[in-house]
C-alpha positions as YAML, in Angstrom:
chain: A
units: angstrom
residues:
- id: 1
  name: UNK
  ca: [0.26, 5.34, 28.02]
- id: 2
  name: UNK
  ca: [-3.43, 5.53, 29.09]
- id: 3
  name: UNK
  ca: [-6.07, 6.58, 27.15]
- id: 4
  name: UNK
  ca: [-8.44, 9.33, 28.19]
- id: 5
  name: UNK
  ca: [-11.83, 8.14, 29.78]
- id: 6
  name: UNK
  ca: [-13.53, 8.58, 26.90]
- id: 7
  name: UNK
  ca: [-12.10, 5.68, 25.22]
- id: 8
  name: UNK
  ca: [-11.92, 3.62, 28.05]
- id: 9
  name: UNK
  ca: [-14.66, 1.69, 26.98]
- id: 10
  name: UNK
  ca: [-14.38, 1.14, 23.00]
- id: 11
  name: UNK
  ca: [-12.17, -1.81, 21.54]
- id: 12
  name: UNK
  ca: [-8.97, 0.23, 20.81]
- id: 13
  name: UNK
  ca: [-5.50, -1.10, 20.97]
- id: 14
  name: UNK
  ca: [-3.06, -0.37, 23.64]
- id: 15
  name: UNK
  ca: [-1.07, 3.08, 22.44]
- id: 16
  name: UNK
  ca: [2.78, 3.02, 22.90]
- id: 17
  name: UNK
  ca: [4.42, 6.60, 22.62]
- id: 18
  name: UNK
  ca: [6.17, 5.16, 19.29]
- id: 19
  name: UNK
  ca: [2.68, 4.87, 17.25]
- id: 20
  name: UNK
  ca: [0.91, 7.57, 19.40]
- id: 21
  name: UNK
  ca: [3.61, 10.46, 18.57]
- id: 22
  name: UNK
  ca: [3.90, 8.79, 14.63]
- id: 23
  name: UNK
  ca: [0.67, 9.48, 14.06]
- id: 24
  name: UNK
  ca: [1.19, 13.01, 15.54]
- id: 25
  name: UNK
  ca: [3.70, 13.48, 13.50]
- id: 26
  name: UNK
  ca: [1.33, 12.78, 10.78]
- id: 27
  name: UNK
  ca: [-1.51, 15.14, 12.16]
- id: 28
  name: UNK
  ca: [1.11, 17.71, 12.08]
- id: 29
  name: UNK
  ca: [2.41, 17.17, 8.54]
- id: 30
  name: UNK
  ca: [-1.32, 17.04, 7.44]
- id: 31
  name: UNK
  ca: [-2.06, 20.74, 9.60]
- id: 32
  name: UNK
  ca: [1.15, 22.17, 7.58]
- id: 33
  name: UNK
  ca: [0.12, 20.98, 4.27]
- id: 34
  name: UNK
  ca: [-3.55, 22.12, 4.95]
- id: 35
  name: UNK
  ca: [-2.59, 25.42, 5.97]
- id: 36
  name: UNK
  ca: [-0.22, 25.58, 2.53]
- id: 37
  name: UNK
  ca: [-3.08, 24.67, 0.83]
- id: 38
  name: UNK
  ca: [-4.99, 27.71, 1.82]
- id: 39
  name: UNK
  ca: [-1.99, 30.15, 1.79]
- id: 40
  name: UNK
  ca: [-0.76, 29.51, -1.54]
- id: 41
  name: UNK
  ca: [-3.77, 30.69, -3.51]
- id: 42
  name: UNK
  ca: [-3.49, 34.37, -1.54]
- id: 43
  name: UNK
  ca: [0.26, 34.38, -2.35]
- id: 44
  name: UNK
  ca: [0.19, 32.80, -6.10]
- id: 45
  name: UNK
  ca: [-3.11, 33.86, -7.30]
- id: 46
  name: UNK
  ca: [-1.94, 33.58, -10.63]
- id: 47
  name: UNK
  ca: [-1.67, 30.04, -10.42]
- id: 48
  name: UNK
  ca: [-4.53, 27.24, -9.76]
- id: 49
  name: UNK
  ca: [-3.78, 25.22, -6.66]
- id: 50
  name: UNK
  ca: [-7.23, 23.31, -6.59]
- id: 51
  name: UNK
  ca: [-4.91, 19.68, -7.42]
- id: 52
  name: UNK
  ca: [-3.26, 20.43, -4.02]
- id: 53
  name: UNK
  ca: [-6.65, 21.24, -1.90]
- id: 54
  name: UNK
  ca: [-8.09, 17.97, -3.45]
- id: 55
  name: UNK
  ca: [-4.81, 16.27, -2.35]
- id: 56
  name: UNK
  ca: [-5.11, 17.44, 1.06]
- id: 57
  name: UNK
  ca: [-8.63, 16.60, 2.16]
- id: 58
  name: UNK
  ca: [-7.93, 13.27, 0.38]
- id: 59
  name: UNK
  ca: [-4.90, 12.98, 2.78]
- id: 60
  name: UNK
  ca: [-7.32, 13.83, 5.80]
- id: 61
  name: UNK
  ca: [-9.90, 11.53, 4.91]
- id: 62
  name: UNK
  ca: [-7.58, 8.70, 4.06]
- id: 63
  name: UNK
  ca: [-5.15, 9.43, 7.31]
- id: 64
  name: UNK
  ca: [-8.59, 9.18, 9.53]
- id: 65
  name: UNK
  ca: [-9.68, 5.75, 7.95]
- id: 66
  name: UNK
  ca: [-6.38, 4.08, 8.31]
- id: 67
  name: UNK
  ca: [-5.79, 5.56, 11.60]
- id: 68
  name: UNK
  ca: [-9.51, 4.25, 13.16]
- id: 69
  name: UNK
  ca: [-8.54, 1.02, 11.60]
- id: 70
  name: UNK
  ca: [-5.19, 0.80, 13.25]
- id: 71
  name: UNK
  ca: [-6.73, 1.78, 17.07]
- id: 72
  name: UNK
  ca: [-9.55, -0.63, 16.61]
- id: 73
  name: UNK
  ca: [-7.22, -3.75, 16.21]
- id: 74
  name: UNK
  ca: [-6.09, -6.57, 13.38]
- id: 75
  name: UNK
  ca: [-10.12, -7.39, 12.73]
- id: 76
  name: UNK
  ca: [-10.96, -3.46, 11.43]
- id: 77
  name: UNK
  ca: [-7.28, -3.43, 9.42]
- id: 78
  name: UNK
  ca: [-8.20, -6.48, 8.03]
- id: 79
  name: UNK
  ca: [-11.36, -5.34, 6.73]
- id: 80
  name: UNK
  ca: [-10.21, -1.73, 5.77]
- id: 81
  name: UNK
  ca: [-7.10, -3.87, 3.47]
- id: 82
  name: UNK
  ca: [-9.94, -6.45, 2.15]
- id: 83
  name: UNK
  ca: [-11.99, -2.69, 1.01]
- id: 84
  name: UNK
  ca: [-9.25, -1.54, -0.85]
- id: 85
  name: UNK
  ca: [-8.31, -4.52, -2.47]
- id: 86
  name: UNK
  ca: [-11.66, -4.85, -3.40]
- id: 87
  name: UNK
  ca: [-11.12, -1.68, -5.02]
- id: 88
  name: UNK
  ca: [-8.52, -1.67, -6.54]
- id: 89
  name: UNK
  ca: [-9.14, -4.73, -8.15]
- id: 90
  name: UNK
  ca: [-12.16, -3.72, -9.47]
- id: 91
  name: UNK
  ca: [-10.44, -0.57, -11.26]
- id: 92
  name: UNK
  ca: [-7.96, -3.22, -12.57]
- id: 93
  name: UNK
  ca: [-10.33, -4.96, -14.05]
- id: 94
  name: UNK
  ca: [-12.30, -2.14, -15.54]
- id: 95
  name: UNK
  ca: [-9.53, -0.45, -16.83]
- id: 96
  name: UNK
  ca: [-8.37, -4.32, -18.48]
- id: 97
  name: UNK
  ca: [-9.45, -5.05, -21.82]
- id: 98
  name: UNK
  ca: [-11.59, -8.00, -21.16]
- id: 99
  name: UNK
  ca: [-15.09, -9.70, -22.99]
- id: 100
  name: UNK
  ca: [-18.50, -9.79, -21.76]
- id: 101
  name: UNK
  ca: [-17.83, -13.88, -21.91]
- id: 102
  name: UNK
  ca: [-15.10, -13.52, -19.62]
- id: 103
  name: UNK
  ca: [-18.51, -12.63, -16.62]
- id: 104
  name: UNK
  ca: [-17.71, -15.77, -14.50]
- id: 105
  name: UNK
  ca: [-13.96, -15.20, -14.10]
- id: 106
  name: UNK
  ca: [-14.59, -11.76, -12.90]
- id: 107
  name: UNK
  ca: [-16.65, -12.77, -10.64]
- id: 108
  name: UNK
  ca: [-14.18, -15.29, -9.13]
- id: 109
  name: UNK
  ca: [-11.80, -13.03, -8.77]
- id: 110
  name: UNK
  ca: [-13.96, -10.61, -6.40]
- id: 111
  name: UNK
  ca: [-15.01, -14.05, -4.86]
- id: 112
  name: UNK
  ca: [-11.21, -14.62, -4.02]
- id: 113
  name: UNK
  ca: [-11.11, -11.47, -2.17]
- id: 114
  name: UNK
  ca: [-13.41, -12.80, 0.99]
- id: 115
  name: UNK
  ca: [-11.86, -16.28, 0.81]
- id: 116
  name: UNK
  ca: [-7.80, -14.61, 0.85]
- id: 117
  name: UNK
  ca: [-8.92, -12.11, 3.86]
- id: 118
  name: UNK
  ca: [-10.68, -14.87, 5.17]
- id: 119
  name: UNK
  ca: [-7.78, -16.96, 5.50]
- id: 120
  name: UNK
  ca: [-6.11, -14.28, 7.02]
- id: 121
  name: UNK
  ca: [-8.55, -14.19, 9.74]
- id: 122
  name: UNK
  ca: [-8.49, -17.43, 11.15]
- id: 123
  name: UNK
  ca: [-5.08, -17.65, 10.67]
- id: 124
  name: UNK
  ca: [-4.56, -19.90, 8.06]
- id: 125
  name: UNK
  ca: [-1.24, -18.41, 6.54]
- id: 126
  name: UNK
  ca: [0.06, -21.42, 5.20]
- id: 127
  name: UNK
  ca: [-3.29, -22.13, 2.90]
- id: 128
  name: UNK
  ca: [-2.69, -18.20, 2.19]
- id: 129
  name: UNK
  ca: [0.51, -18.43, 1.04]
- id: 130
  name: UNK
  ca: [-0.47, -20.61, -1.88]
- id: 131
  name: UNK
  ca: [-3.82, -19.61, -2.63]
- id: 132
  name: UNK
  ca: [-3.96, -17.11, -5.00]
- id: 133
  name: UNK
  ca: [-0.29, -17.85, -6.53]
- id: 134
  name: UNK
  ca: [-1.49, -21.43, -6.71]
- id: 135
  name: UNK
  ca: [-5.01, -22.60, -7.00]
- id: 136
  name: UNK
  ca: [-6.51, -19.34, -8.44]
- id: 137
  name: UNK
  ca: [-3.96, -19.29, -10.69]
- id: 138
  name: UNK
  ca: [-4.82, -22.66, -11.99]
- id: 139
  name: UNK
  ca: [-9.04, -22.45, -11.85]
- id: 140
  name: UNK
  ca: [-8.73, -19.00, -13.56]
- id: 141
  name: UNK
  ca: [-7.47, -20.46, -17.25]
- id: 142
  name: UNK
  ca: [-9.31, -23.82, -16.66]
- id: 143
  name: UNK
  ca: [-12.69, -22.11, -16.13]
- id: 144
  name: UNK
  ca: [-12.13, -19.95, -19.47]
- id: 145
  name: UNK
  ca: [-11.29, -23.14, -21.15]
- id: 146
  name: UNK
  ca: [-14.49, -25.02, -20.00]
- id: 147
  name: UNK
  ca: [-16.34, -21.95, -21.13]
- id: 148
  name: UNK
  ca: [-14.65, -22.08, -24.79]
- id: 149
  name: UNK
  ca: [-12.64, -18.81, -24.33]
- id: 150
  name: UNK
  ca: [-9.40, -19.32, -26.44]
- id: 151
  name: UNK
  ca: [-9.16, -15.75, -28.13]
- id: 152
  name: UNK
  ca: [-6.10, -13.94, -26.09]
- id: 153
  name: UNK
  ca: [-6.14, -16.68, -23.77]
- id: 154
  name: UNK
  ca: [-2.74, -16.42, -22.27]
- id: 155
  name: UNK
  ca: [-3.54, -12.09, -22.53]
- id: 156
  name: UNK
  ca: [-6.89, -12.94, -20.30]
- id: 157
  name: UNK
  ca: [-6.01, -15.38, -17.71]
- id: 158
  name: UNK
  ca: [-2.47, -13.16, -17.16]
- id: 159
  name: UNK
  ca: [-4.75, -10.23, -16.41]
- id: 160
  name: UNK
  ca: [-6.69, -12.41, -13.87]
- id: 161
  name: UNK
  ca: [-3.45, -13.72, -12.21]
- id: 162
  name: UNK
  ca: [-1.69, -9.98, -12.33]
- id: 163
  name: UNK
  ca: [-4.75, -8.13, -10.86]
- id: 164
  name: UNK
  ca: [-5.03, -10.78, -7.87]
- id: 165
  name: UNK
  ca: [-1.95, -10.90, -6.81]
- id: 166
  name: UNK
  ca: [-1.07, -7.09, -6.55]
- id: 167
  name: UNK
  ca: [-4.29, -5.58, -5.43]
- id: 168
  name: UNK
  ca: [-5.51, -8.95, -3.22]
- id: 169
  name: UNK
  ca: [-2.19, -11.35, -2.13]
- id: 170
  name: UNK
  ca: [0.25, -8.81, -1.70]
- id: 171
  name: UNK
  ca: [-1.68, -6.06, 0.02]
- id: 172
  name: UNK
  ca: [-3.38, -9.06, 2.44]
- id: 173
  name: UNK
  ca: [0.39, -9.07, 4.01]
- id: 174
  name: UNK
  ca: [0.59, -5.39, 5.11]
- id: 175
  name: UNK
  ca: [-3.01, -6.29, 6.87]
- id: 176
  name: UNK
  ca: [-1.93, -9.74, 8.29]
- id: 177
  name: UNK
  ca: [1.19, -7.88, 9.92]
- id: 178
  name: UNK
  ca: [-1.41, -6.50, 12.37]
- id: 179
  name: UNK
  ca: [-1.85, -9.38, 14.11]
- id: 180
  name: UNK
  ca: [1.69, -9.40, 15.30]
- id: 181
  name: UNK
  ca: [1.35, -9.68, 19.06]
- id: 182
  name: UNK
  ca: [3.26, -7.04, 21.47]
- id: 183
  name: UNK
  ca: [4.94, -9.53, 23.13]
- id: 184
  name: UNK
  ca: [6.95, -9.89, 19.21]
- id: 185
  name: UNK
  ca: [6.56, -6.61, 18.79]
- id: 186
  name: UNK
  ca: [7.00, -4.71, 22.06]
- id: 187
  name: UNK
  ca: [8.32, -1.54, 20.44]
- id: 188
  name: UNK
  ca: [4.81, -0.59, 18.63]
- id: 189
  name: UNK
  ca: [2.93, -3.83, 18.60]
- id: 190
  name: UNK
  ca: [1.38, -4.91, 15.33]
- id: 191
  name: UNK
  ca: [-0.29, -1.74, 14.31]
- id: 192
  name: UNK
  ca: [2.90, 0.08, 14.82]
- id: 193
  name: UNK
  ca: [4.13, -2.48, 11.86]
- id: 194
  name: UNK
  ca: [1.48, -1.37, 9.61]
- id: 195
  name: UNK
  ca: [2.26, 2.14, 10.51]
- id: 196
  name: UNK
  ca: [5.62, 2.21, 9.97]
- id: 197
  name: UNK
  ca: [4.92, 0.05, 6.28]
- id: 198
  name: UNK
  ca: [2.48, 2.72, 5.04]
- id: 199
  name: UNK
  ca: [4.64, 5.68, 6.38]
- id: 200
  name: UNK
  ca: [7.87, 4.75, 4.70]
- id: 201
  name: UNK
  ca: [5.77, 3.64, 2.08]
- id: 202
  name: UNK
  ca: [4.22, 7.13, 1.10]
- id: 203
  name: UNK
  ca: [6.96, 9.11, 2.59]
- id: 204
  name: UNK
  ca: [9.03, 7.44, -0.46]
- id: 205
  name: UNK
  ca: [6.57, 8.53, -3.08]
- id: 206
  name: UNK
  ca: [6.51, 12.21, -1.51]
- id: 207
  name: UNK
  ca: [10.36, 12.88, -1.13]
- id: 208
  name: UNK
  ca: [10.49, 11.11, -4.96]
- id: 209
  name: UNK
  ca: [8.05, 13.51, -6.40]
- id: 210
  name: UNK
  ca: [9.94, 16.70, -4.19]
- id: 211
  name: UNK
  ca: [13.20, 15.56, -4.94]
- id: 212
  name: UNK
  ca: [12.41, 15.14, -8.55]
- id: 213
  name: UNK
  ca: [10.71, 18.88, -8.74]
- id: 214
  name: UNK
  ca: [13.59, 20.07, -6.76]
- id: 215
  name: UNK
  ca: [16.15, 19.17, -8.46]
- id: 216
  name: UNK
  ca: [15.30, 16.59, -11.56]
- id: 217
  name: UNK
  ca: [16.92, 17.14, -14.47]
- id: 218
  name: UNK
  ca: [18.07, 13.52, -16.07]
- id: 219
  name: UNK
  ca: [15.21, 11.38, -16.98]
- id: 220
  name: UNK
  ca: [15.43, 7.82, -15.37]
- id: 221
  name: UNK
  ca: [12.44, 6.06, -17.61]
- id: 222
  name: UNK
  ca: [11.01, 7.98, -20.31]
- id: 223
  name: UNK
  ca: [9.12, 5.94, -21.73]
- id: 224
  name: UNK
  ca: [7.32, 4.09, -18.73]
- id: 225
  name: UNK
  ca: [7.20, 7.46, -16.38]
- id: 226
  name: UNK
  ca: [8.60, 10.96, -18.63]
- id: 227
  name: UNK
  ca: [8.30, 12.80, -15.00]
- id: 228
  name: UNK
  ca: [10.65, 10.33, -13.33]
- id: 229
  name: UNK
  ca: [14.07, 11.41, -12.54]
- id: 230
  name: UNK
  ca: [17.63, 9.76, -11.52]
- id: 231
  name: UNK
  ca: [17.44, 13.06, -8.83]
- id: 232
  name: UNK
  ca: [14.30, 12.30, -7.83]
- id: 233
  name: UNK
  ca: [14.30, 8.57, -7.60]
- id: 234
  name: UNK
  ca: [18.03, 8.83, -5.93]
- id: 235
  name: UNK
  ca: [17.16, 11.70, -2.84]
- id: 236
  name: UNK
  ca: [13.84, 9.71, -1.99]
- id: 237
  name: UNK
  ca: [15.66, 6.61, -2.17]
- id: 238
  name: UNK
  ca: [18.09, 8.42, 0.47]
- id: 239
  name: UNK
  ca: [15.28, 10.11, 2.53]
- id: 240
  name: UNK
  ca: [13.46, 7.18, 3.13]
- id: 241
  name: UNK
  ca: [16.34, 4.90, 3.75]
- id: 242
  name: UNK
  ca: [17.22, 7.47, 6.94]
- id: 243
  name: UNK
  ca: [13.86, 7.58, 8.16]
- id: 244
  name: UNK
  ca: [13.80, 3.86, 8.17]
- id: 245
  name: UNK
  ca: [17.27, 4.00, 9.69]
- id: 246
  name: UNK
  ca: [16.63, 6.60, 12.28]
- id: 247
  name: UNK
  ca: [12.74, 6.02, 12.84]
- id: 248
  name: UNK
  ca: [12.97, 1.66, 12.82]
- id: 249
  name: UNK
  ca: [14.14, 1.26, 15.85]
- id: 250
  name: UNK
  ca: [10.82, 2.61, 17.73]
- id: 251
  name: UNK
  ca: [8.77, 0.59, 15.59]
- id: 252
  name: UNK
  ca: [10.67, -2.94, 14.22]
- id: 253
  name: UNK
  ca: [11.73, -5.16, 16.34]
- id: 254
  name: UNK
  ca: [15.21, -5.14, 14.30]
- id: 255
  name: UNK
  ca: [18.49, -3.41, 14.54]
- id: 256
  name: UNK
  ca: [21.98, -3.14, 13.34]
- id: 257
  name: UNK
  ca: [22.29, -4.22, 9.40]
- id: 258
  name: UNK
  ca: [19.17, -6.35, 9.04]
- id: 259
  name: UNK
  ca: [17.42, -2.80, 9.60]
- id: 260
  name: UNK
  ca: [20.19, -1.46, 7.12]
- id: 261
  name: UNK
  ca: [18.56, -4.23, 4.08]
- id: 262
  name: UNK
  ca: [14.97, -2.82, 4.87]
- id: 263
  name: UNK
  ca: [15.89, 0.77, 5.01]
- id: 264
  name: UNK
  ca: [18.06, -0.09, 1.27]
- id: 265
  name: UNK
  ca: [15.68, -2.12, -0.25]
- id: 266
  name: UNK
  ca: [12.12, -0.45, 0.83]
- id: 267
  name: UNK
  ca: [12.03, 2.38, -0.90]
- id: 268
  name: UNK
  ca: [13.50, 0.54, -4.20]
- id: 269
  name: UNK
  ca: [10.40, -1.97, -4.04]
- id: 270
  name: UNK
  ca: [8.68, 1.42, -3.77]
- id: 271
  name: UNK
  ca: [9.80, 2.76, -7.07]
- id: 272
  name: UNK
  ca: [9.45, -0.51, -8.57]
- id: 273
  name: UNK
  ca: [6.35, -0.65, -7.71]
- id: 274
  name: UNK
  ca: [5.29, 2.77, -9.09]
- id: 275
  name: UNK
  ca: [7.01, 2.25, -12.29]
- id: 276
  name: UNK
  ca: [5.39, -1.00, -12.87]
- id: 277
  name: UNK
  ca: [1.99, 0.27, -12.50]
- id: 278
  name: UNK
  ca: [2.99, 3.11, -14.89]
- id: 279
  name: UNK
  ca: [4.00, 1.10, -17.71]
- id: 280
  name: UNK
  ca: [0.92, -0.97, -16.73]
- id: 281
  name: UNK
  ca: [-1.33, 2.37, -17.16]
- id: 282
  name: UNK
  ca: [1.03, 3.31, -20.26]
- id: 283
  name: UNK
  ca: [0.02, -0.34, -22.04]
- id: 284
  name: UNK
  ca: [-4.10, 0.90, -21.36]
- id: 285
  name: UNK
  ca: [-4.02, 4.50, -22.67]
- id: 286
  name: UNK
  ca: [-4.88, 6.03, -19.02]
- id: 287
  name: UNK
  ca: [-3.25, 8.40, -16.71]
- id: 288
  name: UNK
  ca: [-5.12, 7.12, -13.25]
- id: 289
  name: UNK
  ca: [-6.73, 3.96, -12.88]
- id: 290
  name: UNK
  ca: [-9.84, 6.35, -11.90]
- id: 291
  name: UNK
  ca: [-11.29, 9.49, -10.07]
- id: 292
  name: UNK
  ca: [-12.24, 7.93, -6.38]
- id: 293
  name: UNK
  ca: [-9.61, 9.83, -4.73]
- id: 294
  name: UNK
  ca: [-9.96, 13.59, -5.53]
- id: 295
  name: UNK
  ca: [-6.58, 14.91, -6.25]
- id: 296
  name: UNK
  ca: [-4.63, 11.51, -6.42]
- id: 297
  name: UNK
  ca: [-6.50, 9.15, -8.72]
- id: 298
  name: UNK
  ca: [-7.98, 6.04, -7.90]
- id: 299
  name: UNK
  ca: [-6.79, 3.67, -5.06]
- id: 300
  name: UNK
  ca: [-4.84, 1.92, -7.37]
- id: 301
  name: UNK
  ca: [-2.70, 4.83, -8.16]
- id: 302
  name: UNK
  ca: [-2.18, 5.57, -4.43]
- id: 303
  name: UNK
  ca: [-1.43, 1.79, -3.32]
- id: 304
  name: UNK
  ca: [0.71, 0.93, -6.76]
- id: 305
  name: UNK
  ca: [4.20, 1.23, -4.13]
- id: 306
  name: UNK
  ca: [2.76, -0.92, -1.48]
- id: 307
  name: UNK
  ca: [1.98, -3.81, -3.86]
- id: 308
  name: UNK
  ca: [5.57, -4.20, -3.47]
- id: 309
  name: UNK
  ca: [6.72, -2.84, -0.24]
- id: 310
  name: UNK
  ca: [4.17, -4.70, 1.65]
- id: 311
  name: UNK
  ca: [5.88, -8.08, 0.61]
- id: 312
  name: UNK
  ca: [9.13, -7.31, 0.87]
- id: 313
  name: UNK
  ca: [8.52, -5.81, 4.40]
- id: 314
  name: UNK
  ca: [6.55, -8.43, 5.55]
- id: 315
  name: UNK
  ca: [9.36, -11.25, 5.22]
- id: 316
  name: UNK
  ca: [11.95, -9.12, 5.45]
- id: 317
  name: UNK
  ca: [10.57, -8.68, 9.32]
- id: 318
  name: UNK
  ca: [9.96, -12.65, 9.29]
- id: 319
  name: UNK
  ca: [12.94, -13.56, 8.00]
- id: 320
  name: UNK
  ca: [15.06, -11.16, 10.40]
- id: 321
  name: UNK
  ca: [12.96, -11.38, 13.71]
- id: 322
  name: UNK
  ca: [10.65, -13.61, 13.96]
- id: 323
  name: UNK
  ca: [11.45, -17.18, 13.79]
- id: 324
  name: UNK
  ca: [9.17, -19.31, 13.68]
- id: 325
  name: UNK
  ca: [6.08, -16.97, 13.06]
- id: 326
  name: UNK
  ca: [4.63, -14.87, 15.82]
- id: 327
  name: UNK
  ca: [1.21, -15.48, 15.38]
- id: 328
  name: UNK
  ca: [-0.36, -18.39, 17.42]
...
């Protein structure tokens, strides 16, 4: 596919049909909600639909940055990943109940955030692999013991290790999957990977929340999530296992029942995902981890799936297609 003239000159990744008519798609979706958005208050005046018009020019805004990112190549995906885990790390850790004494860990932990993306960058994924589960796990407790910090000790230092590996290690592999090279790839290249991750991704916690309206009526975890339902959790869990199904093959490199374990298991590590950071937000006495996102919460709320999609899908793909890895 060739790009108009316009573009010919900026740094943007080849298009294939499969990413250029996803993100279409997308456009369109975002065009019908849009246009709901405005209807409904002429039809339901009664009713305040403001949550929804927030929702939607959230949706725009955070459709265009990932979208730029995802033309421009693995560098600007790496750096739009190593901005929100920078941000949702630092909502973590405001939200945590931690000391002024505990100063110098916090600021190793936004210190690991460079060194982890760095990594990334110049391709060091074995050193990344263990980094954060490994050696910041271990200088986090020893610096708090140097520094005399023995009140809620193991409490602290499992914040620490928690916070960096959902919103730093385990995002870092949705990015690094952009550096998959076409020749690996040849359906979508790499940013058709990352594509394909964050649409199943969020298309899981949509058709959950319709499903659940729609139909919900048995509650699947009252205590971590009152507004989750068996319905809903079990028709999103269905949607989103046919759109992998259906929708894979023009983007993974995978077919036949290797596709069949993603398309089972994604939109489980989904839920999973957004239960955990419920009971998480449960345990702290909040309902969003903040207000940066008009509409949805803070990034934390909107990314709390892909902390464990992103690492399932990542060497799920590895394990299934690429042997050894891609990346040279």
């Amino acid at each position: 596919m060739t790009l108009p003239p316009l573009f010919a000159a900026l740094p943007i990744i080849p298009v294939t049909p499969p990413l250029f008519w996803g993100m279409a798609g997308v456009l369109g979706l975002l065009i019908l909600g849009s246009i709901a958005s405005l209807a409904l208050p002429i039809l339901q005046p009664e009713k305040d639909h403001t949550n929804l018009r927030q929702r939607m020019a959230s949706w725009w805004v955070m459709t265009v940055l990932v979208g730029a990112a995802l033309l421009f190549g693995w560098i600007a995906t790496l750096c739009l990943f190593a901005v929100i885990s920078f941000m949702a790390l630092r909502e973590f850790l405001s939200l945590a109940p931690l000391r002024r004494e505990d100063r110098l860990v916090i600021l190793l932990a936004y210190l690991v955030i460079p060194a982890s993306y760095g990594l990334l960058a110049i391709n060091r994924y074995g050193i990344y692999l263990v980094f954060i589960p490994v050696w910041a796990f271990l200088v986090a407790p020893f610096i708090l013991a140097v520094i005399g910090q023995t009140r809620a000790y193991l409490r602290t230092t499992a914040i620490f290790n928690w916070g960096l590996v959902a919103c730093v290690y385990n995002i870092g592999f949705a990015a690094y999957l952009a550096r998959t090279p076409f020749s690996q790839a040849p359906q979508a290249g790499g940013a058709g990977l990352v594509f394909f991750l964050l649409l199943a991704t969020e298309a899981n916690d949509v058709a959950q929340y319709v499903w659940g309206k729609l139909t919900g009526r048995h509650k699947i975890m009252p205590k971590v999530s009152p507004n989750k339902t068996w319905e809903g959790f079990l028709g999103g869990w269905a949607t989103t296992a046919l759109l992998v199904w259906f929708l894979g093959p023009f983007f993974l490199p995978i077919r036949g029942w290797p596709l069949a374990v993603i398309a089972a298991s994604l939109p489980l590590a989904g839920f999973a995902g957004d239960v955990t950071m419920s009971a998480i937000k449960r345990d702290l006495g909040v309902k969003d981890t903040s207000r940066s996102i008009p509409g949805h919460g803070g990034v934390l709320d909107r990314i709390d799936s892909l902390t464990f999609t992103a690492p399932l899908y990542f060497h799920l793909i590895i394990f299934f297609a690429f042997s050894p890895l891609p990346w040279p």
